[in-house]
Z-matrix of the N, CA and C atoms (Angstrom, degrees):
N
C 1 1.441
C 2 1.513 1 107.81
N 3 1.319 2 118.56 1 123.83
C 4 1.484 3 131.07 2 167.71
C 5 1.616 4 114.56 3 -43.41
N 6 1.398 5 112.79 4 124.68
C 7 1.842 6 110.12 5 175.67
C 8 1.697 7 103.56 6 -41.03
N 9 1.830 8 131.99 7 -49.52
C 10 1.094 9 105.08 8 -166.82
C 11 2.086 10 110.09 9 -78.70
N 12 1.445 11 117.83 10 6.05
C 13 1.328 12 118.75 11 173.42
C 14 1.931 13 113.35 12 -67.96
N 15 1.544 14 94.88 13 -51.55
C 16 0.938 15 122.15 14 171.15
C 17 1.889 16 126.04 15 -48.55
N 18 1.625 17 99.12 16 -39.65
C 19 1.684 18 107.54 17 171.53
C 20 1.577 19 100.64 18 -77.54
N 21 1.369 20 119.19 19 -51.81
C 22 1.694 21 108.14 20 170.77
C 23 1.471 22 113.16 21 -53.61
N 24 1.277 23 146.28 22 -49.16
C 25 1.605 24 126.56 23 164.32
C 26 1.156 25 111.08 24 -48.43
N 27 1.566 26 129.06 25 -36.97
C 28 1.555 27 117.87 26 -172.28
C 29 1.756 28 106.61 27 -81.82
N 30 1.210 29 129.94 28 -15.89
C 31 1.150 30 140.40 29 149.57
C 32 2.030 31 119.21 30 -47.05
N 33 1.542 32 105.07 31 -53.16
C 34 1.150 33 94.97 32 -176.20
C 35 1.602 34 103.87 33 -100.55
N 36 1.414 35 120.81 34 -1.70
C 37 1.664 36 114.15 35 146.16
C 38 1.249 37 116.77 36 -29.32
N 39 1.770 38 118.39 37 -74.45
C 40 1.016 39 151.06 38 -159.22
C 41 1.502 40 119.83 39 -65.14
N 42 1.318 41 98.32 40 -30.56
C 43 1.480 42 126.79 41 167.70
C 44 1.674 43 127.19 42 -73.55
N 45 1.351 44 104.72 43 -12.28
C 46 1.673 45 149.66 44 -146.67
C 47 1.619 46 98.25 45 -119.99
N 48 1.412 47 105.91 46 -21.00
C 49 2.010 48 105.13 47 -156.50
C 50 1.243 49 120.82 48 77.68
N 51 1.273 50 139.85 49 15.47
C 52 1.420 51 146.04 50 -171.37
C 53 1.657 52 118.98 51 -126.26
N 54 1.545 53 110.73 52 146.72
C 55 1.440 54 93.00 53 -176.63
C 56 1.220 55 117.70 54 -77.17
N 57 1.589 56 118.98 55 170.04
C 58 1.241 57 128.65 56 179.28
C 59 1.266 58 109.48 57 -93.68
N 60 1.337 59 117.49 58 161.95
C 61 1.687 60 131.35 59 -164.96
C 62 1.807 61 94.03 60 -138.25
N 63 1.615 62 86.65 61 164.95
C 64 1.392 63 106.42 62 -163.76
C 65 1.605 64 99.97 63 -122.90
N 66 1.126 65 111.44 64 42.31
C 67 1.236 66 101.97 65 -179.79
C 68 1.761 67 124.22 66 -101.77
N 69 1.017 68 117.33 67 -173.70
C 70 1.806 69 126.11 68 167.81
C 71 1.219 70 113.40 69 -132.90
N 72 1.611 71 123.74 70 116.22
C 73 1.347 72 121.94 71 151.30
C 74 1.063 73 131.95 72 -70.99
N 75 1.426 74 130.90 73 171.39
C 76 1.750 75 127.28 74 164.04
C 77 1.240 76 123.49 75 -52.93
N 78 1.472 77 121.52 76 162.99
C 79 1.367 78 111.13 77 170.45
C 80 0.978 79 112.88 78 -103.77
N 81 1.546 80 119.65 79 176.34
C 82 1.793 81 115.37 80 -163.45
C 83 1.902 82 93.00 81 -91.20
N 84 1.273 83 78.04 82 122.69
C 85 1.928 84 77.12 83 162.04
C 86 1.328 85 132.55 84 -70.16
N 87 1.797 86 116.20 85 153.30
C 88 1.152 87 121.11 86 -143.68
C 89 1.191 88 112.42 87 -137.20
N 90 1.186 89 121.78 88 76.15
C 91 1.390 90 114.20 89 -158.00
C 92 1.599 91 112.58 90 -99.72
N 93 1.565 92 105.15 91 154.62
C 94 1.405 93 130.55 92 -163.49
C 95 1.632 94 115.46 93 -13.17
N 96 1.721 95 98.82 94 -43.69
C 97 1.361 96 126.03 95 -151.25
C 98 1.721 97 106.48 96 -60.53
N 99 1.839 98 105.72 97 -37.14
C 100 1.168 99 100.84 98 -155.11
C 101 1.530 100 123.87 99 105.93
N 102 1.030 101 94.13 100 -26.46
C 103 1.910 102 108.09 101 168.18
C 104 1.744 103 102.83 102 -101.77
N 105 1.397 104 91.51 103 107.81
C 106 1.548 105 104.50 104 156.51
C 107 1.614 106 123.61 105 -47.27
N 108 1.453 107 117.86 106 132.60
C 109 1.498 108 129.17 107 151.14
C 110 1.484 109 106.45 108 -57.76
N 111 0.846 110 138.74 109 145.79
C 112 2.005 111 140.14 110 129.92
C 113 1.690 112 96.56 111 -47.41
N 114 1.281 113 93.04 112 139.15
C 115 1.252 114 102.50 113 148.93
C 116 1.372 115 131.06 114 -55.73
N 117 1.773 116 137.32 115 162.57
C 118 1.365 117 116.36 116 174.72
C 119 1.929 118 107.80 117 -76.35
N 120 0.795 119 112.49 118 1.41
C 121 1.868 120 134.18 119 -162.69
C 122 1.769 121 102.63 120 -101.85
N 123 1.272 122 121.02 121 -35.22
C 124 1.299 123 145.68 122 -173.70
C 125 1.719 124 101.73 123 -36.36
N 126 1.411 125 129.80 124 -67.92
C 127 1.128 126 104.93 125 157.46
C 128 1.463 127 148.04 126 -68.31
N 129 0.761 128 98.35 127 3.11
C 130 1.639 129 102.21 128 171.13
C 131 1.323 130 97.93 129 -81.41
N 132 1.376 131 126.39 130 -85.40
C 133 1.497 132 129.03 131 137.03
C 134 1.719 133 97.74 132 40.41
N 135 1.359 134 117.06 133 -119.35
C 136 1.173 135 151.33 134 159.01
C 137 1.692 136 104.89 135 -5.34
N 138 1.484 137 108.10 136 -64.49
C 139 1.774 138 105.99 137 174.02
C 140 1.374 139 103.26 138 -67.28
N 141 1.418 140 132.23 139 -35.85
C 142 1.812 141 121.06 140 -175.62
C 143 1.629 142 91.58 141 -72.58
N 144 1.150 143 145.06 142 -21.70
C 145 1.615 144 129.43 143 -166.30
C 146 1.664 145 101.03 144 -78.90
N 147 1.921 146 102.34 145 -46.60
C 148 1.347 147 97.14 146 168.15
C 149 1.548 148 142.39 147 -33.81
N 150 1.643 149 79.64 148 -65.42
C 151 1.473 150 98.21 149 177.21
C 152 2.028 151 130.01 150 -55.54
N 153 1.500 152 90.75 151 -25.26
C 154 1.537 153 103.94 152 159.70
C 155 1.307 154 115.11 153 -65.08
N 156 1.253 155 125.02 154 -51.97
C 157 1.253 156 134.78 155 177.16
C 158 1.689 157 110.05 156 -46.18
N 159 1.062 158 96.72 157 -50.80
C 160 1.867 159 105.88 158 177.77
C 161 1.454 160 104.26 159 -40.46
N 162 1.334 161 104.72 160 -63.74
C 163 1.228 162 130.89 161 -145.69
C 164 1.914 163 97.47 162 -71.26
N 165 0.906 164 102.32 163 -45.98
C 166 1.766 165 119.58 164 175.22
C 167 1.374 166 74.02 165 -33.10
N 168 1.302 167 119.35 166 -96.72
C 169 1.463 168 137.71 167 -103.84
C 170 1.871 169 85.41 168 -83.05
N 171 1.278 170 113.56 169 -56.63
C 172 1.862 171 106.24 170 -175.04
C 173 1.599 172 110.07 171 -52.44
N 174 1.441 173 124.25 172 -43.35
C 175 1.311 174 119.50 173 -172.68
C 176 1.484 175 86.41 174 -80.00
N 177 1.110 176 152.91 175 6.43
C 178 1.507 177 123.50 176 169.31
C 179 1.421 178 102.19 177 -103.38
N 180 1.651 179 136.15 178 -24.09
C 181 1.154 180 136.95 179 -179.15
C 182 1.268 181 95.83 180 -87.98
N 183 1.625 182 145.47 181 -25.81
C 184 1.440 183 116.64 182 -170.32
C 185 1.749 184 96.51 183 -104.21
N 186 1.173 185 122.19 184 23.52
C 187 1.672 186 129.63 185 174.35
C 188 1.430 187 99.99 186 55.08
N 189 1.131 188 112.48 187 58.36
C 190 1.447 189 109.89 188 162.90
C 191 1.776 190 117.95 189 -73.14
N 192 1.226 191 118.10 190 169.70
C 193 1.231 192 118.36 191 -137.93
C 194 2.083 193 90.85 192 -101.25
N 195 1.292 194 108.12 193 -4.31
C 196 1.505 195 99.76 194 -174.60
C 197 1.517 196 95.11 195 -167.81
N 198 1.635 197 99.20 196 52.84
C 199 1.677 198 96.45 197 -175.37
C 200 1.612 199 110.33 198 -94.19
N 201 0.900 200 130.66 199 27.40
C 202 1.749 201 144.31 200 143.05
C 203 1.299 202 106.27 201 -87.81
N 204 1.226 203 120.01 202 7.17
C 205 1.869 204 102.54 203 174.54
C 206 1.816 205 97.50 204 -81.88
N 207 1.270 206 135.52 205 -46.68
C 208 1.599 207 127.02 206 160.19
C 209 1.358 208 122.13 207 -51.80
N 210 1.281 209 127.12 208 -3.40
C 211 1.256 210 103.04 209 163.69
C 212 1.155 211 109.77 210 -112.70
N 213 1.330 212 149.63 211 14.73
C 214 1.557 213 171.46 212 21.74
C 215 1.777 214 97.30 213 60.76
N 216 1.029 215 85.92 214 -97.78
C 217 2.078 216 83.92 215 176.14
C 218 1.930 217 104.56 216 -30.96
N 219 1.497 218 123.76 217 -61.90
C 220 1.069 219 102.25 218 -165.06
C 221 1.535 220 115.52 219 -73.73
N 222 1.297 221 127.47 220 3.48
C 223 1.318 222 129.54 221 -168.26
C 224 1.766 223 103.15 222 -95.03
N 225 1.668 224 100.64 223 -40.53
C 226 1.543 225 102.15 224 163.25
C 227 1.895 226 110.40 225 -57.72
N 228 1.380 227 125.52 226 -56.39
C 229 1.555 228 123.21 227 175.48
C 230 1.483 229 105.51 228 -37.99
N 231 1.576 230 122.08 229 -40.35
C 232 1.640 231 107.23 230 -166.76
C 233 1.305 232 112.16 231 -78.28
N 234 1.369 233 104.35 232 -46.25
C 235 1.572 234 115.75 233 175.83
C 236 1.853 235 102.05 234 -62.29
N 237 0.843 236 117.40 235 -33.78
C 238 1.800 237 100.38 236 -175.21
C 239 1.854 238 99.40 237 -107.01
N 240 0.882 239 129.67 238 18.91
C 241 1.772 240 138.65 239 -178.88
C 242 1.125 241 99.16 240 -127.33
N 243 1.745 242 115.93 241 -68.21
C 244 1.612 243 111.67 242 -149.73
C 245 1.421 244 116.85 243 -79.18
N 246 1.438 245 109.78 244 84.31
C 247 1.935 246 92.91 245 -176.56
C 248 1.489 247 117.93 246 -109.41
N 249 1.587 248 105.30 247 9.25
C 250 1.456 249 101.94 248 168.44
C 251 1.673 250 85.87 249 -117.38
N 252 1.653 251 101.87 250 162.97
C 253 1.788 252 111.39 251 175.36
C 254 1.338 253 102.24 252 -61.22
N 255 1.321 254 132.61 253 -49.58
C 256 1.339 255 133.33 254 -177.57
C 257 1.593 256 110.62 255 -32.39
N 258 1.618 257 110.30 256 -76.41
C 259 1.262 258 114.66 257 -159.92
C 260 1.450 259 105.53 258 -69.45
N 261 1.473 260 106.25 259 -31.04
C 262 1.851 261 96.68 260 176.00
C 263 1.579 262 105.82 261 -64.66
N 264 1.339 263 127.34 262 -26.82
C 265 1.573 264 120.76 263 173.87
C 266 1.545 265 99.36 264 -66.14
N 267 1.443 266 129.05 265 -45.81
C 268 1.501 267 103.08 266 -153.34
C 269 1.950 268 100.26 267 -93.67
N 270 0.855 269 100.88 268 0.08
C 271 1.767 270 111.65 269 -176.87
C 272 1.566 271 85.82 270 -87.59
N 273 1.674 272 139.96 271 -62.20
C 274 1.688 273 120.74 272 -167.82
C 275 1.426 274 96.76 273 -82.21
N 276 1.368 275 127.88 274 -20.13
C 277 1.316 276 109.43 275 176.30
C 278 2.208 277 106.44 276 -56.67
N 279 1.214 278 104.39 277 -46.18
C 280 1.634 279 89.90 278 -163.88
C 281 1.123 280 106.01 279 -87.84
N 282 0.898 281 124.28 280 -4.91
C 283 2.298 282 138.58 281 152.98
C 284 2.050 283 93.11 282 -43.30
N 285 1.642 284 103.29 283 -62.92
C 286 1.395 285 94.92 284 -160.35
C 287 1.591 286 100.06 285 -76.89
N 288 0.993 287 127.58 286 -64.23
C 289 1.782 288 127.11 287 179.10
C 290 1.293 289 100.23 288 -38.04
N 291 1.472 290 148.96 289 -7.80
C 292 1.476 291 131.79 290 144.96
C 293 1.056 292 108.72 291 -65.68
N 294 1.439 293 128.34 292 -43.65
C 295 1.710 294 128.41 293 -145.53
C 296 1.249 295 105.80 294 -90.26
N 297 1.794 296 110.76 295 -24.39
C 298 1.576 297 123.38 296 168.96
C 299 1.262 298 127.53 297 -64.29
N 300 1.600 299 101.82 298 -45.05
C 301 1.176 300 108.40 299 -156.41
C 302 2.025 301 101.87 300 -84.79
N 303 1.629 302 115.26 301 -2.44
C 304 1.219 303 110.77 302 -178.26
C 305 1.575 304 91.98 303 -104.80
N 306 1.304 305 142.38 304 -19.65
C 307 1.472 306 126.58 305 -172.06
C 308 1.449 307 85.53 306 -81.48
N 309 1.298 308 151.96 307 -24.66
C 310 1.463 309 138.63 308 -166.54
C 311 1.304 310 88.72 309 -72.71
N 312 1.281 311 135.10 310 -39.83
C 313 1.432 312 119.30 311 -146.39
C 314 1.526 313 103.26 312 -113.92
N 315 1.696 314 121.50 313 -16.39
C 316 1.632 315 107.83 314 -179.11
C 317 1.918 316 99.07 315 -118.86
N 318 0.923 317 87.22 316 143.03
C 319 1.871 318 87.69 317 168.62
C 320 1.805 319 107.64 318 -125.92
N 321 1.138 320 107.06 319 8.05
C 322 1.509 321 108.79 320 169.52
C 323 1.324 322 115.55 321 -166.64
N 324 1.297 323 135.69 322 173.45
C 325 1.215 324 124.78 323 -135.33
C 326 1.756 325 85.47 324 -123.02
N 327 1.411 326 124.91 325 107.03
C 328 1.773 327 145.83 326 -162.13
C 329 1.222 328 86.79 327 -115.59
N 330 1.532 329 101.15 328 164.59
C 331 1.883 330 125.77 329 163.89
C 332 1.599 331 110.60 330 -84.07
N 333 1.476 332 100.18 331 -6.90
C 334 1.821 333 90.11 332 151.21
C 335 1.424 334 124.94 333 -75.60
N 336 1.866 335 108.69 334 -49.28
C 337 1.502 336 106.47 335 169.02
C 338 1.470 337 119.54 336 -50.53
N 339 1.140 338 105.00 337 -48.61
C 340 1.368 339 108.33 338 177.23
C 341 1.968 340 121.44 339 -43.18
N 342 1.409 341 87.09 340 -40.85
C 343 1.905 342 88.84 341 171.02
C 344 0.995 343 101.48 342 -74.53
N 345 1.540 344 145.08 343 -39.17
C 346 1.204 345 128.56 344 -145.92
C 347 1.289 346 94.08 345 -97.63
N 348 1.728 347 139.69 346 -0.17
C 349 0.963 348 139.39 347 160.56
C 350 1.463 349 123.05 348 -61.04
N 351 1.594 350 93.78 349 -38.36
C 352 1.625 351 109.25 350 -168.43
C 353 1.796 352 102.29 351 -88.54
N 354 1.182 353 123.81 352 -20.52
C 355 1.232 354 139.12 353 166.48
C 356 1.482 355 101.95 354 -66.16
N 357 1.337 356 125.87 355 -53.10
C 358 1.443 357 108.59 356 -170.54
C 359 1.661 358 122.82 357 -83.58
N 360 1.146 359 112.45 358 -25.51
C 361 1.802 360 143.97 359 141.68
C 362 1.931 361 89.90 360 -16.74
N 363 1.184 362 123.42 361 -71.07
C 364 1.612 363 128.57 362 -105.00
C 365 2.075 364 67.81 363 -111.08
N 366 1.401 365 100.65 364 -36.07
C 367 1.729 366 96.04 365 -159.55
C 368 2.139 367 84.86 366 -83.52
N 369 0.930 368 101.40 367 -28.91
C 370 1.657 369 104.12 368 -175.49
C 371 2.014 370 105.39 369 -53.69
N 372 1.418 371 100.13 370 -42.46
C 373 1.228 372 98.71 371 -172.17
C 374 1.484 373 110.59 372 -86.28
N 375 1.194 374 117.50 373 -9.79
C 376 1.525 375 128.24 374 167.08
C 377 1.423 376 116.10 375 -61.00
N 378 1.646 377 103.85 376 -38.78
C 379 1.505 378 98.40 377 -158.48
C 380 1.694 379 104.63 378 -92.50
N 381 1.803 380 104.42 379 -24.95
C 382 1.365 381 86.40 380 174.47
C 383 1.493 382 111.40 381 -106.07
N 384 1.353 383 111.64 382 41.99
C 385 1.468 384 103.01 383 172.44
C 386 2.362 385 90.08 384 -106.07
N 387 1.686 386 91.61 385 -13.45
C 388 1.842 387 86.37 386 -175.33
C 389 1.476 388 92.88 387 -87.08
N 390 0.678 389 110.73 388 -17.44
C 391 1.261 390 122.13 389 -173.34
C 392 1.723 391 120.19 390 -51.30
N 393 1.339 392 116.25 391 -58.97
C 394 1.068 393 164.38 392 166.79
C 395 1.290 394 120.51 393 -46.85
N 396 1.649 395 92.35 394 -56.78
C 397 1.885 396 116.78 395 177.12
C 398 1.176 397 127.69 396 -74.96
N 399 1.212 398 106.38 397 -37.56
C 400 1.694 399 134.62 398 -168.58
C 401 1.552 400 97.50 399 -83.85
N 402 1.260 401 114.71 400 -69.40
C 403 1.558 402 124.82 401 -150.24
C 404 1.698 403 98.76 402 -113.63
N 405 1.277 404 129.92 403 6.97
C 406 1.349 405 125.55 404 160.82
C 407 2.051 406 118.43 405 -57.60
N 408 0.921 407 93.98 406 163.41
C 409 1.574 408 87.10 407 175.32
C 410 1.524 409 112.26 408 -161.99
């Protein structure tokens, strides 16, 4: 992962309630062919794009007070992640299959969304605190 990929996760850390880190991950390998590797980080990756996506869509249905700050965070991940078309497709692809898969299921803003808000919050700060740990350098 590129140092400025890495300041957008420490951005949506921070965004998360958690501190930010100064670290650098690997970059995704690139071989001859033209067909991208995943990174070894790539799913995690992929579940934090989700989980933004979640998060979009409940703080915009329960009128939260700065619920464009997740789709802001994931636009910093593409721009500092997505540098082949591929991975920027499969990084907004799992941004939207979060944001989908919660408008199928809420049409108003309940104390279930609301947990599953605080559930995706709690797994958000999980992934970029492994994030960080694992693949920092």
């Amino acid at each position: 992962m590129k140092p400025v990929a890495l300041a957008a996760c420490a951005a949506i850390a921070a965004s998360l309630a958690t501190a930010t880190f100064s670290q650098t991950l690997p970059p995704a390998a690139q071989p001859e062919s033209g067909v991208e590797t995943p990174p070894p980080y790539d799913a995690d990756m992929q579940r934090l794009a989700r989980v933004l996506g979640v998060l979009t869509f409940i703080d915009g249905l329960c009128e939260e007070a700065d619920a464009q700050q997740w789709r802001e965070r994931m636009t910093d991940l593409l721009d500092a992640e997505g540098a082949s078309p591929q991975r920027r497709e499969r990084l907004a692809g799992a941004y939207n299959r979060g944001y989908r898969s919660y408008a199928l299921t809420y049409r108003r803003c309940t104390d279930a969304a609301r947990a599953a808000r605080a559930l995706h919050v709690a797994e958000g700060q999980r992934l970029t605190r492994t994030l960080a740990t694992r693949f920092g350098q």
